[in-house]
Backbone as ProteinMPNN parsed JSONL, in Angstrom:
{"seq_chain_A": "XXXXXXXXXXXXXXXXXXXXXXXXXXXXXXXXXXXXXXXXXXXXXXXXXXXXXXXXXXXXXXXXXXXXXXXXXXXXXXXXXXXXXXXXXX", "coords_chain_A": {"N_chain_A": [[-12.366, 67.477, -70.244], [-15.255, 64.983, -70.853], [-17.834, 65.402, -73.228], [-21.219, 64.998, -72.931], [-23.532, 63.271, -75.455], [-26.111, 62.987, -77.533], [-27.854, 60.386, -78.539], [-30.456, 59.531, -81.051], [-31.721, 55.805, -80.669], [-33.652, 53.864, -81.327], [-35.313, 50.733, -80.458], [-37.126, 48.178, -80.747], [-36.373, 45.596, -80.24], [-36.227, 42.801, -78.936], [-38.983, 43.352, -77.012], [-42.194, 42.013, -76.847], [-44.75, 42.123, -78.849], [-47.603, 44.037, -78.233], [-49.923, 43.133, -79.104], [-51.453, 40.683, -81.879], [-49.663, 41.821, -85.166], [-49.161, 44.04, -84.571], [-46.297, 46.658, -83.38], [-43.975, 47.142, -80.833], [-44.429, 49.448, -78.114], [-41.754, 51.031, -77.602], [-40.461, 52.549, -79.294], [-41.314, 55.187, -78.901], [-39.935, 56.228, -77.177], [-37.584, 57.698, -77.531], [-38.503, 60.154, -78.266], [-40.11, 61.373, -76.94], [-39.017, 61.56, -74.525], [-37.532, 63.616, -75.812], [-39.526, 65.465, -76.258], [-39.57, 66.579, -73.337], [-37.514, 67.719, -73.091], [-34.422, 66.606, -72.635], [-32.18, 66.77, -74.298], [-31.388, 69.151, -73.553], [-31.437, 69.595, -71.121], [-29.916, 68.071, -69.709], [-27.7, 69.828, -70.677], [-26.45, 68.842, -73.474], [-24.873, 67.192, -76.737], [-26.276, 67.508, -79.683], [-26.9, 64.254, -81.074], [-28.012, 63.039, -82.987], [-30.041, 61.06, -84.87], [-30.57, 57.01, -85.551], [-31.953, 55.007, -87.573], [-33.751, 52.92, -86.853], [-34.206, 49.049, -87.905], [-37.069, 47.799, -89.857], [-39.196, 46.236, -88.179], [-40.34, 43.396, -88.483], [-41.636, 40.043, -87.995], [-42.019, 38.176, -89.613], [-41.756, 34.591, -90.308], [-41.507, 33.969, -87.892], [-42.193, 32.072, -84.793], [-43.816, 31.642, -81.699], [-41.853, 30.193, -79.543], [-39.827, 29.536, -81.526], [-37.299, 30.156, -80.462], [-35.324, 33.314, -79.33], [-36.899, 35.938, -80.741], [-34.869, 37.56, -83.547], [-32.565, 37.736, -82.594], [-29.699, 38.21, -82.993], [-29.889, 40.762, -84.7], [-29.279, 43.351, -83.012], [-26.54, 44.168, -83.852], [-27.34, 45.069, -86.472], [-28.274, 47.584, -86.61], [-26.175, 49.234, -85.102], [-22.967, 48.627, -85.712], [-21.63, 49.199, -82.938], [-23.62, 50.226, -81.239], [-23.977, 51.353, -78.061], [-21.779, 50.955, -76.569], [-18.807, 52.801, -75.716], [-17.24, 55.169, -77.203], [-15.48, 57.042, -80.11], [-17.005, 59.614, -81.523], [-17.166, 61.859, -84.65], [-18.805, 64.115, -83.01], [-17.767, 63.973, -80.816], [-15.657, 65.354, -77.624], [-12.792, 65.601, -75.888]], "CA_chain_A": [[-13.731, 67.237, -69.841], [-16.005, 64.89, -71.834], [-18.726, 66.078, -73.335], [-22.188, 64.186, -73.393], [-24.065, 63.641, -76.503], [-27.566, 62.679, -76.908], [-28.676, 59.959, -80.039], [-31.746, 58.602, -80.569], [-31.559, 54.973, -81.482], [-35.108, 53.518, -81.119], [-35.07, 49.41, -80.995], [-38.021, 47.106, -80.247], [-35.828, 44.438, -80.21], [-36.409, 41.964, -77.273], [-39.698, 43.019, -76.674], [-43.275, 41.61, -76.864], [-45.664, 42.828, -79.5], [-48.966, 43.714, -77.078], [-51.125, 42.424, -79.889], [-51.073, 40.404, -82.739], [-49.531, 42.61, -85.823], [-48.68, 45.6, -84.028], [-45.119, 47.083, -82.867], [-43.78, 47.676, -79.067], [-44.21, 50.773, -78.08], [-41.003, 52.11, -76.721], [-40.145, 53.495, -79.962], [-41.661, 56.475, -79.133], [-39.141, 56.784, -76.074], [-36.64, 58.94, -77.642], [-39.387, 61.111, -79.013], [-41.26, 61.292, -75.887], [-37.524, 62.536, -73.748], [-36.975, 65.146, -75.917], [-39.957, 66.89, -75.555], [-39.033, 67.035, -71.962], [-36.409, 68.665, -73.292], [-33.663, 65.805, -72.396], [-30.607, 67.675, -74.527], [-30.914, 70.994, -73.34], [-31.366, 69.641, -69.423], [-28.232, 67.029, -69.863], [-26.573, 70.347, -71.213], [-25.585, 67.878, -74.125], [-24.982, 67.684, -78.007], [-27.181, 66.677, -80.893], [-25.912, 63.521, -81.656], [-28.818, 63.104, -84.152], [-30.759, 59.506, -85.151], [-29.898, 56.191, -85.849], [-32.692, 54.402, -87.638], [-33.824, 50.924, -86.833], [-34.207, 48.099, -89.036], [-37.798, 47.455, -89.85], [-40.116, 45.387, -87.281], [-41.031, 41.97, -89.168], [-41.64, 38.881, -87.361], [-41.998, 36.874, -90.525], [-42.485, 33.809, -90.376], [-41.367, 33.535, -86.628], [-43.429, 31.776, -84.302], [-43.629, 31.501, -80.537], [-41.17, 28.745, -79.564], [-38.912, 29.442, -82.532], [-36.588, 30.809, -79.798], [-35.348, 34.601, -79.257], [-36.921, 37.03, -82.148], [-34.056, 38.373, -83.832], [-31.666, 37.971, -81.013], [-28.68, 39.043, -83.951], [-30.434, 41.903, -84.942], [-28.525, 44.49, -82.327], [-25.491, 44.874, -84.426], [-27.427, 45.303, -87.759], [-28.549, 48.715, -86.169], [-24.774, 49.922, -85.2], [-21.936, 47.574, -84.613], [-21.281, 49.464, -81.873], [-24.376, 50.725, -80.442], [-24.044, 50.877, -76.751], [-20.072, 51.34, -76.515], [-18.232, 54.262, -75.302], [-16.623, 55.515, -78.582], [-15.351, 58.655, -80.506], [-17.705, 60.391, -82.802], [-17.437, 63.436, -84.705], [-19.281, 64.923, -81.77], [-17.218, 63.638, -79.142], [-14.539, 65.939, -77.298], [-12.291, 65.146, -74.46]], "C_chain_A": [[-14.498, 66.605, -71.007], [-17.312, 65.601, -71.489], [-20.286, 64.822, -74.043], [-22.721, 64.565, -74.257], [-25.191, 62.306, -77.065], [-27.892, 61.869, -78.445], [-29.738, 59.171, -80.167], [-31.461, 57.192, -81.331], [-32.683, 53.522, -81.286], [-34.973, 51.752, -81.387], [-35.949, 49.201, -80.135], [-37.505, 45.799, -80.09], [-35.966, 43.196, -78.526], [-38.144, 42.412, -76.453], [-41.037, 42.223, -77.585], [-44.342, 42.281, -77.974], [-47.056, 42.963, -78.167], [-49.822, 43.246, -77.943], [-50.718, 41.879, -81.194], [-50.562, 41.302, -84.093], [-49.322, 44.232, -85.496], [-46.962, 45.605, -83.471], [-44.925, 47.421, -81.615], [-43.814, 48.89, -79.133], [-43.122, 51.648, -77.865], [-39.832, 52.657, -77.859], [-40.553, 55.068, -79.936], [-41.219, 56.919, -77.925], [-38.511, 57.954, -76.328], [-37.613, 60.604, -78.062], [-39.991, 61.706, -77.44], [-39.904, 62.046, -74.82], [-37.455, 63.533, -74.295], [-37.732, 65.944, -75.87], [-40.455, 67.418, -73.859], [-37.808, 67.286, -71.903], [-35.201, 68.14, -73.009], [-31.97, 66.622, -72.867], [-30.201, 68.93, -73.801], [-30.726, 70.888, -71.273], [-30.297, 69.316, -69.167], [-27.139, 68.504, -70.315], [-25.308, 69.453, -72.534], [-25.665, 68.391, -75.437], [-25.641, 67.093, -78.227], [-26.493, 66.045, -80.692], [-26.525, 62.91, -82.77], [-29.497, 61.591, -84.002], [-30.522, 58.421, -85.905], [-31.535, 55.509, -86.638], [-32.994, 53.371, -87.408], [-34.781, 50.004, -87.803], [-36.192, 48.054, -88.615], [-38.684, 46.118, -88.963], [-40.929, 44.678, -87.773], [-40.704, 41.061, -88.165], [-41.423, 37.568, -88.266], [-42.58, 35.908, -89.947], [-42.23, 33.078, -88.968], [-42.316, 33.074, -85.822], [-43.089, 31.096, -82.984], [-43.142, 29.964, -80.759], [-39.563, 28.225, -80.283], [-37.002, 30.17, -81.591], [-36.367, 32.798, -79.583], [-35.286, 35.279, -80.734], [-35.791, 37.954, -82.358], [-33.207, 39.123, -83.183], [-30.217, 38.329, -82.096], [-29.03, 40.234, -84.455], [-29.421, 43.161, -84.609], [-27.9, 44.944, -83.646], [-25.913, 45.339, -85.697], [-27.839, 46.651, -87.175], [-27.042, 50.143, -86.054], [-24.052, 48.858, -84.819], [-21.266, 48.511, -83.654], [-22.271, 50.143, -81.042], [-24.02, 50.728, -78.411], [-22.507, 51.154, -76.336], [-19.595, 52.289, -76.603], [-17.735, 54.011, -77.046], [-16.285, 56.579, -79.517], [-15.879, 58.571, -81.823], [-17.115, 61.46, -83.122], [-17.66, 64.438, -83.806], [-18.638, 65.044, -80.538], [-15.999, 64.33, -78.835], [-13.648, 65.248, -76.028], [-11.649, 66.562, -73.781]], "O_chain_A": [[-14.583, 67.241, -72.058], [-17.791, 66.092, -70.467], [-20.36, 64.158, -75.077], [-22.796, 65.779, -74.45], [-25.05, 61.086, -76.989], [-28.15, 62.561, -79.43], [-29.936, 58.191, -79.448], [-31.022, 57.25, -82.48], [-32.314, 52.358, -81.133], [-34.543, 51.416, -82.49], [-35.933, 49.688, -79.005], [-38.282, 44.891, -79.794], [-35.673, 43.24, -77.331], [-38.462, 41.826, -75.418], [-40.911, 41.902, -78.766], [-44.731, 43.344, -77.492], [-47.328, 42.064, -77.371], [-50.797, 42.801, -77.337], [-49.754, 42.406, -81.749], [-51.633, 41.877, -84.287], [-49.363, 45.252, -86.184], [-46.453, 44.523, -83.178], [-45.826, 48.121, -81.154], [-43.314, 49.512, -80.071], [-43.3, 52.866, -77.893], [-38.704, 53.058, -77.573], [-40.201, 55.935, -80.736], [-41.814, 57.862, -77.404], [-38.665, 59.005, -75.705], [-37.247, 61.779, -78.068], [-40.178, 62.921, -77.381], [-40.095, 63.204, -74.448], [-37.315, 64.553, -73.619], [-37.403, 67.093, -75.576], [-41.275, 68.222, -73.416], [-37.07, 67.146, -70.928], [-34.388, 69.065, -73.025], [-31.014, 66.919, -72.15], [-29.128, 69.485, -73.566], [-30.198, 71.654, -70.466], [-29.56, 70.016, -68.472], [-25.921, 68.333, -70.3], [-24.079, 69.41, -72.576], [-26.182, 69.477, -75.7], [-25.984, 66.141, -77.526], [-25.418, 66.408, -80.214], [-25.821, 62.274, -83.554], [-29.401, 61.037, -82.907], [-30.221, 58.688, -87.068], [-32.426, 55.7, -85.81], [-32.232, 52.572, -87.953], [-35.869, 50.313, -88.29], [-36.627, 48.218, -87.476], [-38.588, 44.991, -89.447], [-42.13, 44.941, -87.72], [-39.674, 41.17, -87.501], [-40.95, 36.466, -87.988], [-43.588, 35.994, -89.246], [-42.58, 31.914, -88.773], [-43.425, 33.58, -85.995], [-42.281, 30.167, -82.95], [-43.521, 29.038, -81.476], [-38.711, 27.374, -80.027], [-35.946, 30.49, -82.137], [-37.373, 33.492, -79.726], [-34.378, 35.307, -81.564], [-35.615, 38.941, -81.645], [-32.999, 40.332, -83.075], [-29.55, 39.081, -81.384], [-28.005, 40.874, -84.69], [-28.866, 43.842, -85.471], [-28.394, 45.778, -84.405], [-25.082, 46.038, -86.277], [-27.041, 47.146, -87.971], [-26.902, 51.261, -86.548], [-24.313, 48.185, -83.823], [-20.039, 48.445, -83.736], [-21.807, 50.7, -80.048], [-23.886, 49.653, -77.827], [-22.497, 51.905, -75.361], [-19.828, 52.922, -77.632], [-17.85, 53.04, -77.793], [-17.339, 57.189, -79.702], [-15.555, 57.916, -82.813], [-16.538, 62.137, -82.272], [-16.97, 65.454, -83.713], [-18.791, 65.807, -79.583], [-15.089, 64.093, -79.628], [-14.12, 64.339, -75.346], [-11.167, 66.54, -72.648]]}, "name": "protein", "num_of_chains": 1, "seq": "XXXXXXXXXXXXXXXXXXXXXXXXXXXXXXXXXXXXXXXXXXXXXXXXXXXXXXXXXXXXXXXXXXXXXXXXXXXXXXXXXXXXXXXXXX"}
């Protein structure tokens, strides 16, 4: 039996700033699940937090194509992909 396991790994990547010099909001997703208690409902493990790379635009500028469309993998090269952790049983 696997066993699910819960990590937060917070990325603004691909969206929209809503205003000039500000950050997307849906970093405060994973934060915002768990205190609706998300691990303990899933019956899952910690799987703990991944940080994400700092939210600069530089010197990007509408037009310049997709903001930091390579980005993903600097976060995890494998974010998103089944895969055995530490945490993970079968």
């Amino acid at each position: 039996m696997r066993s699910i396991v819960v990590l937060d790994a917070p990325s603004n990547l691909g969206l929209r700033p809503p205003a000039p010099g500000t950050v997307p909001g849906c970093y405060k997703l994973a934060g915002a699940l768990r205190e609706q208690r998300i691990v303990q409902r899933l019956g899952a493990l910690e799987g703990g937090v991944v940080v994400p790379p700092r939210y600069d635009r530089g010197e990007w500028q509408e037009g310049d194509g997709v903001f930091n469309a390579g980005r993903p993998r600097l976060v995890h090269p494998q974010a998103g992909r089944p895969h055995r952790t530490p945490c993970t049983r079968r």
